[in-house]
C-alpha positions as CSV (number, residue, x, y, z in Angstrom):
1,X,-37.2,-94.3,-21.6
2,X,-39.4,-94.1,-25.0
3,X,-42.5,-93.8,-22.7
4,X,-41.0,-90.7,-20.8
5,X,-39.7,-89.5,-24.5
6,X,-43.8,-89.8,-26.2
7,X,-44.8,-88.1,-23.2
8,X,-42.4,-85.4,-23.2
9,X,-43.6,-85.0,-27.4
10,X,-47.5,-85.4,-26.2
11,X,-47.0,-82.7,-23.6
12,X,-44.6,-80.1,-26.8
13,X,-47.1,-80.1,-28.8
14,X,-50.3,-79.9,-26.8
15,X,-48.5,-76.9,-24.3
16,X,-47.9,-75.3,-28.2
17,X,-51.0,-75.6,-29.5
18,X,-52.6,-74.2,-26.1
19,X,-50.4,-71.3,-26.4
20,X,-51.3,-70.5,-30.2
21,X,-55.0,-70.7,-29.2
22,X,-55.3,-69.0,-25.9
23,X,-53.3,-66.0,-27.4
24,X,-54.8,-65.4,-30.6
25,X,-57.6,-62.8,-29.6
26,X,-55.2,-60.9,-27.3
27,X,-51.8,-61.0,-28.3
28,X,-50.3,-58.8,-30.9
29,X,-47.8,-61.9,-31.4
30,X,-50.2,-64.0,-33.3
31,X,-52.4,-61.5,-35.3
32,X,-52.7,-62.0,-39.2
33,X,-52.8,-59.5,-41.9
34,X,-56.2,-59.1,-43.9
35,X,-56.0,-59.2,-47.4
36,X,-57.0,-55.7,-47.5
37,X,-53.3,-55.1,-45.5
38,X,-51.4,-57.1,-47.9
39,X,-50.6,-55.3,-51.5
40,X,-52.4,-58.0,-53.7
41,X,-50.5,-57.9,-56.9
42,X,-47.0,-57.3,-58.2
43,X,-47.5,-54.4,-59.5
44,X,-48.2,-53.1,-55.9
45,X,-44.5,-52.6,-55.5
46,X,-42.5,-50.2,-57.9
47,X,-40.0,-52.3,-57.9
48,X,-41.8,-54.7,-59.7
49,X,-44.1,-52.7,-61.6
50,X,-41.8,-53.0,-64.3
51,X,-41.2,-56.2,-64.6
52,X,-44.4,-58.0,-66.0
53,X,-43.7,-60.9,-67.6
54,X,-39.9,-61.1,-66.8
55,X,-38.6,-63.6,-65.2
56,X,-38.6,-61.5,-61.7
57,X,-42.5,-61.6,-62.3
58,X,-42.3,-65.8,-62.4
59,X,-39.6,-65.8,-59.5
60,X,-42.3,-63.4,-57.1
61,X,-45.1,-65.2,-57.9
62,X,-43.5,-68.9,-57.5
63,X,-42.3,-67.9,-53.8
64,X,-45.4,-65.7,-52.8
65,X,-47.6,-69.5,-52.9
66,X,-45.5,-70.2,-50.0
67,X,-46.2,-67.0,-48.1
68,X,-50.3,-67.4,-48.7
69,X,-50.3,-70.8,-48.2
70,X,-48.5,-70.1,-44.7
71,X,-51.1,-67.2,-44.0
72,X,-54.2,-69.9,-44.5
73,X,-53.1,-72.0,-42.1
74,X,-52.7,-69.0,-40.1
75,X,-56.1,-68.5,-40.6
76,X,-57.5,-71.9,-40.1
77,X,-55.2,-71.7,-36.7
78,X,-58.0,-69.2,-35.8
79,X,-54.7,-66.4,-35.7
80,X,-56.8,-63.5,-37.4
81,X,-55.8,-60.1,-35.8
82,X,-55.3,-57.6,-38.4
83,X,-52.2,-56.0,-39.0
84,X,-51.4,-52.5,-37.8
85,X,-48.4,-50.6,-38.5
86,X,-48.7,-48.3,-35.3
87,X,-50.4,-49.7,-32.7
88,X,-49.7,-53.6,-33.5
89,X,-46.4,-53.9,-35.1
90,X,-44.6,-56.3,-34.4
91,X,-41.3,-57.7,-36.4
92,X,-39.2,-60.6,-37.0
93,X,-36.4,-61.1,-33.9
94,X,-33.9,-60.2,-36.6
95,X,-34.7,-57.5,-39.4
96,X,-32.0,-56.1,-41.8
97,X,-32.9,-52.8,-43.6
98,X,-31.4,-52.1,-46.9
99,X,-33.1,-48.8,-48.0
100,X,-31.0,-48.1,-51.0
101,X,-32.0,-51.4,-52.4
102,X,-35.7,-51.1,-51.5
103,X,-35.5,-54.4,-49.1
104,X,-36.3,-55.6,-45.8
105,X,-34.9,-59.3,-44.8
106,X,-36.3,-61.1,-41.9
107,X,-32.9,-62.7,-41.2
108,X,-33.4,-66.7,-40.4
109,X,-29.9,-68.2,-38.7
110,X,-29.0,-71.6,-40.2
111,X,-31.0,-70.7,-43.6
112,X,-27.8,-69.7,-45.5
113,X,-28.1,-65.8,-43.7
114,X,-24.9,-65.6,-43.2
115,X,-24.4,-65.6,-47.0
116,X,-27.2,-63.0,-47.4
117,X,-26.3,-60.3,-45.1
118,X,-22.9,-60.5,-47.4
119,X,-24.8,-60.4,-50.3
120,X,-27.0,-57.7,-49.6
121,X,-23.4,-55.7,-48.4
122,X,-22.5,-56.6,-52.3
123,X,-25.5,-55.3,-54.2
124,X,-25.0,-52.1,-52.4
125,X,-21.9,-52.2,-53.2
126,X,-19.5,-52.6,-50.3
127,X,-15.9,-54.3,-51.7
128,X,-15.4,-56.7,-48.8
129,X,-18.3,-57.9,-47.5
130,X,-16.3,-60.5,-45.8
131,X,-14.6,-58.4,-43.5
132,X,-17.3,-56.0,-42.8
133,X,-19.6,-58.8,-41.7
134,X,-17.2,-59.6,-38.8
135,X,-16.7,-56.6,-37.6
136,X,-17.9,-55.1,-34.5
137,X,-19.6,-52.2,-36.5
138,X,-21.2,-54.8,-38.8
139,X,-24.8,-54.3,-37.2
140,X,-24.6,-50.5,-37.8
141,X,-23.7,-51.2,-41.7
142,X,-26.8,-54.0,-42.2
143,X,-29.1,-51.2,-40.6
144,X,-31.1,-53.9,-38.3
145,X,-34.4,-52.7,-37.6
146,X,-35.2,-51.8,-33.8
147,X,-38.0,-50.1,-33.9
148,X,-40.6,-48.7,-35.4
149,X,-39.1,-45.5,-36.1
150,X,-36.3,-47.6,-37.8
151,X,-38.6,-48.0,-40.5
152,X,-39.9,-44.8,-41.8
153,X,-43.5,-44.1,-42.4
154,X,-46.0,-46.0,-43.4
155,X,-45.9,-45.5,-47.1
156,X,-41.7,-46.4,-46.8
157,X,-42.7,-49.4,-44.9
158,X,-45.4,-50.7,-47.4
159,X,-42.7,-49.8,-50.6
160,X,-40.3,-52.0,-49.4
161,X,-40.0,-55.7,-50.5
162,X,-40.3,-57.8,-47.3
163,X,-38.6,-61.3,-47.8
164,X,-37.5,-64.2,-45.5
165,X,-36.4,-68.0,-45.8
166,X,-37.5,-70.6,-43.8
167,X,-36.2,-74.3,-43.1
168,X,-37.3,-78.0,-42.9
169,X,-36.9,-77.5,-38.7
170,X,-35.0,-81.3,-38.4
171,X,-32.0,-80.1,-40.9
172,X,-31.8,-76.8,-39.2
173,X,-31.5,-78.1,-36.1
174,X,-28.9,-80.5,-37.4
175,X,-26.7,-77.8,-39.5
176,X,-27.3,-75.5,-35.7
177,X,-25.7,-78.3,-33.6
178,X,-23.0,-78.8,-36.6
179,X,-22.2,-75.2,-37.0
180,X,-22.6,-74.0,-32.9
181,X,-21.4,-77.0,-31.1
182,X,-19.1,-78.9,-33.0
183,X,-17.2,-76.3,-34.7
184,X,-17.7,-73.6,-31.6
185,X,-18.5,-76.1,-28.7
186,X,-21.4,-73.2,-27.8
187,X,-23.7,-75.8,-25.7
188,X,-21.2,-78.9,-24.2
189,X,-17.7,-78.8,-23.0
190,X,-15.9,-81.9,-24.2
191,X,-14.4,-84.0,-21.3
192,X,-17.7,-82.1,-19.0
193,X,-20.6,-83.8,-21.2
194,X,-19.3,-86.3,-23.3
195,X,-16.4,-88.1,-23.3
196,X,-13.6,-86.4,-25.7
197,X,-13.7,-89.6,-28.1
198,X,-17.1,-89.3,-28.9
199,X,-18.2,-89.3,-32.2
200,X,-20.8,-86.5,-33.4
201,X,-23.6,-88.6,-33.6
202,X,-23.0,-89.7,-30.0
203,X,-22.6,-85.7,-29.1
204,X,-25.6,-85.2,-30.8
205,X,-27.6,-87.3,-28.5
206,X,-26.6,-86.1,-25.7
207,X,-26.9,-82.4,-27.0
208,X,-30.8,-83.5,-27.5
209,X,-31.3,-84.8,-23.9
210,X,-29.4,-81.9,-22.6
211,X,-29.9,-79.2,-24.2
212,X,-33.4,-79.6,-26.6
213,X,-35.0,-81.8,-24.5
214,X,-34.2,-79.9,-21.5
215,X,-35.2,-76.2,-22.8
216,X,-32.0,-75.0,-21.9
217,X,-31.3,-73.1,-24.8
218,X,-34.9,-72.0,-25.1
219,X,-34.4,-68.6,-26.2
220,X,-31.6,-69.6,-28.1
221,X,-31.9,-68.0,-31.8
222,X,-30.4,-70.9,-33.8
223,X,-32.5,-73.6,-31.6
224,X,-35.7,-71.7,-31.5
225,X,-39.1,-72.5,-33.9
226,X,-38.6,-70.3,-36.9
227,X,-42.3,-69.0,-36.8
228,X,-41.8,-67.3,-33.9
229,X,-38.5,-65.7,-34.4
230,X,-39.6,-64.5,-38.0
231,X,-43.4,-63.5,-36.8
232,X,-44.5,-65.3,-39.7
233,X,-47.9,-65.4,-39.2
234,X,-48.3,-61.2,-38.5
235,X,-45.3,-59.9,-40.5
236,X,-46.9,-58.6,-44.1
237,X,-43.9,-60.6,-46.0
238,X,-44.1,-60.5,-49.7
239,X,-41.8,-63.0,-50.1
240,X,-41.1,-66.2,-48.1
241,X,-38.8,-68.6,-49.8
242,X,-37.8,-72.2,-48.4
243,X,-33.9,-72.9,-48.0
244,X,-34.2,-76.0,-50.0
245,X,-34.8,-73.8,-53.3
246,X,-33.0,-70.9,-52.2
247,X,-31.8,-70.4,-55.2
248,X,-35.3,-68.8,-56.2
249,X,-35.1,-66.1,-53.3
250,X,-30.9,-65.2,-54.7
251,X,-32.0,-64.2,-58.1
252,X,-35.3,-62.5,-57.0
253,X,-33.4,-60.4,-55.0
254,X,-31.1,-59.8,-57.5
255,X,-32.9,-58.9,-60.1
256,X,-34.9,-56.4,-57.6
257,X,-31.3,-54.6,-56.8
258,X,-30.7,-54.5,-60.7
259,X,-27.1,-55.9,-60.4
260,X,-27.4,-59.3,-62.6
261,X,-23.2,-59.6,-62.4
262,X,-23.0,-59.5,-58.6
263,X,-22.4,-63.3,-57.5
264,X,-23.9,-64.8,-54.6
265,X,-21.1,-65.2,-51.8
266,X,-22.4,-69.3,-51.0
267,X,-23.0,-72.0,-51.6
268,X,-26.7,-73.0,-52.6
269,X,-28.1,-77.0,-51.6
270,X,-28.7,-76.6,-55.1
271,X,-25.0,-76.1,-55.9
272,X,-23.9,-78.5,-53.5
273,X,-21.5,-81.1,-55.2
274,X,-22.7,-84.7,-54.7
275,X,-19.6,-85.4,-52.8
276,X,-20.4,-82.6,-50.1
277,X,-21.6,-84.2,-46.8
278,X,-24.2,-81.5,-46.0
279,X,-26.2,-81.2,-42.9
280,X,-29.7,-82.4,-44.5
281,X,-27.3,-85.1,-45.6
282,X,-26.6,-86.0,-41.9
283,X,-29.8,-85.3,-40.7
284,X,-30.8,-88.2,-42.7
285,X,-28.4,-90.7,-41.5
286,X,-28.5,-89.4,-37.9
287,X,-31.9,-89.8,-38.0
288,X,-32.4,-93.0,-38.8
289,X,-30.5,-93.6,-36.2
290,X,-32.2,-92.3,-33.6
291,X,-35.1,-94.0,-31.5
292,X,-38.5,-93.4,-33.5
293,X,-39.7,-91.8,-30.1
294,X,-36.8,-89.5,-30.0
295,X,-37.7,-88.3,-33.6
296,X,-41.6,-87.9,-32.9
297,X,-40.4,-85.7,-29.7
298,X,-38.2,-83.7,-32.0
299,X,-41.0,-82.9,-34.2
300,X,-43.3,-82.2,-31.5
301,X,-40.6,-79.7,-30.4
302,X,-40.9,-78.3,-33.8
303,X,-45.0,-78.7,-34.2
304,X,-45.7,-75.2,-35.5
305,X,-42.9,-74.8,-37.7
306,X,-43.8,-78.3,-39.5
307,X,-47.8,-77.8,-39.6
308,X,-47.6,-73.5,-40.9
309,X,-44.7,-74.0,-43.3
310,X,-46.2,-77.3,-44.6
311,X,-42.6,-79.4,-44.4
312,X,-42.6,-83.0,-44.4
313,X,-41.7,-84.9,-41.7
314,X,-39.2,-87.9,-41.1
315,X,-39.9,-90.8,-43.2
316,X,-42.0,-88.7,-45.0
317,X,-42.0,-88.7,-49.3
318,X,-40.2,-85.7,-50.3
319,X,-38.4,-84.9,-47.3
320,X,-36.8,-82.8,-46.1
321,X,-38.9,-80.7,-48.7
322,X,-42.1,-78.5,-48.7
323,X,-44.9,-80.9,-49.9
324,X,-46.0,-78.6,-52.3
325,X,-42.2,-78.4,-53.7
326,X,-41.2,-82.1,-52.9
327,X,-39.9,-83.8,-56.3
């Protein structure tokens, strides 16, 4: 069984880095913007052109590090097709357009966006974002980008503030199997896979061999590597914030849509009471748990994510932290 499951990791991560290497040159998926494409300083964007020396100035520069750190590995990668807005664009899987507020957010599932979209509803001012954001109509009001045309010209394009958050990949997947099978039962019928006593860490292992391990789910969103749903490496961000510091990203954002009274409808890790079982909390123990084998295979699942975002890995100091953010 561990032999099968290092062979199965061996095979992830070399079919991964084959991919990434034999469709650099050619495919508009993997191309990198130049620095000449990217607006190199703050005062690029007019919505930060007044704010030198504020405390939105500190807040952009202490996330952008992520987003050029993510780019030169990009680069090393060999991923170095220059962006174009007509002829190469290309956009995260999930885009929400906020015009009025000057924002584009590369929506991440399991990275708190949930909370976001209903944020971004409340800085523009909607009353209930609760109720809008389960309603059928709900897509219309976030304005998600579809196409090009979606996003104006050029200029409009390059004015907005582009901004995403991105995930240790082993907590993700954890908080994704928490949130889409046990509360939803979106993957394994109880009494069909497992047996209805089960606890969650026994659902949890069979939800790998079934359903990860498998690629059944393979184009699932929530299941998916983040760098390829978000387009990381072509998509000119000018923001990327990690989920374990989210807290950064909340008041960036909220200081860009000049409403410092609107509160944030969630729950930050940050905020988190000690008491709180969350999912990197479970992660942990369920990972310990696990086979070593089964936890390499998992991370050679998740290769890319880990090597371009710079997360550590299990067993790791810092984790489930950046290592340039681990304390």
């Amino acid at each position: 069984m561990s032999f099968n499951i290092r062979v199965v990791g061996a095979f992830a991560v070399f079919v991964t880095f084959l991919f990434v290497f034999l469709s650099a040159s050619h495919n508009p998926l993997f191309y990198v913007p130049t620095a000449e494409d990217l607006d190199p300083t703050i005062n690029s964007h007019p919505k930060f052109s007044n704010a030198t020396g504020s405390t939105t100035t500190d807040l952009f520069q202490t996330t952008r590090k992520l987003r050029e750190k993510i780019l030169e590995r990009c680069r090393n990668l060999s991923v170095d097709t220059t962006w174009n807005f007509t002829s190469s664009f290309r956009k995260p899987r999930r885009t929400i357009l906020r015009r009025s507020l000057n924002l584009l957010y590369g929506c991440n599932p399991k990275t708190g966006s949930s909370s976001f979209k209903k944020y971004l509803f409340l800085l523009d001012g909607v009353k209930d974002p609760h109720h809008v954001h389960d309603m059928e109509e709900s897509r219309d009001h976030y304005s998600e980008v579809t196409t090009l045309r979606d996003l104006g010209t050029e200029d409009e394009f390059r004015r907005l503030v582009k901004f995403t958050v991105v995930r240790n990949p082993l907590t993700r997947l954890v908080s994704a199997f928490r949130d889409k099978q046990l509360s939803k039962l979106k993957y394994l019928k109880p009494g069909k896979h497992y047996p209805i006593n089960a606890t969650d860490f026994e659902i949890f292992k069979i939800f790998l061999s079934k359903v990860i391990f498998t690629g059944k789910f393979q184009n699932d969103i929530h299941l998916q590597q983040q760098w390829h749903n978000l387009a990381i490496c072509s998509f000119p961000y000018d923001v990327i914030a990690d989920y374990e510091h989210s807290q950064r990203v909340i008041d960036l954002v909220r200081d860009l849509a000049g409403a410092p009274d609107v509160t944030y409808p969630g729950q930050t890790r940050e905020e988190r009471p000690p008491t709180s079982l969350s999912s990197d909390d479970v992660a942990e123990q369920w990972l310990a748990q696990l086979d070593p084998c089964i936890v390499e295979t998992l991370q050679g699942f998740y290769a890319m994510d880990f090597i371009l975002f710079g997360y550590t890995r299990w067993n790791e100091k810092g984790f489930p932290f950046i290592k340039e953010f681990a304390t």
